[in-house]
C-alpha positions, 0 to 999 in steps of 0.5 A: 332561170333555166326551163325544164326543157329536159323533162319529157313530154307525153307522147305525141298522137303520132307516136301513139298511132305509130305504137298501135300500128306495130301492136296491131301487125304483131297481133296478127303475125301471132295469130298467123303463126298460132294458125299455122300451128294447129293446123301442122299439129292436125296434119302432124295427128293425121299422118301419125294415124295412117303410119299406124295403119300402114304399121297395123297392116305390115303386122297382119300381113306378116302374120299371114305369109307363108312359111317357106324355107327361101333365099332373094337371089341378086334379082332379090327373087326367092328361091327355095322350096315352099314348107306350107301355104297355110297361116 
């Protein structure tokens, strides 16, 4: 009779050390990547708070500026006369 040659056989230590060996290095890739996300998410959170600052002090100082009844020439200077200096 036949044998049962077609039955697969466990696998071989070099398979196995194969395996753990690509296991391990997408480990670490994983890893690398979820440390790169936080990191961009802490410099994302960081840049968010100085646009908020820069926006917070675009506010007040348009809040302060003058009141003047004036035009920018082409040298995008103002011209015009100056209604009141205070805020």
């Amino acid at each position: 009779m036949y044998g049962l040659a077609s039955i697969p056989s466990a696998p071989s230590s070099l398979q196995l050390g194969l395996y753990q060996a690509k296991l391990q290095q997408a480990r670490q890739e994983a890893a690398r990547a979820q440390s790169t996300v936080q990191a961009l998410e802490a410099q994302t959170e960081s840049a968010r708070q100085e646009a908020g600052q820069a926006q917070d002090n675009v506010r007040s100082l348009e809040s302060e500026a003058p009141q003047r009844s004036a035009r920018l020439n082409s040298q995008g200077q103002t011209t015009g006369r100056l209604l009141s200096v205070s805020a």
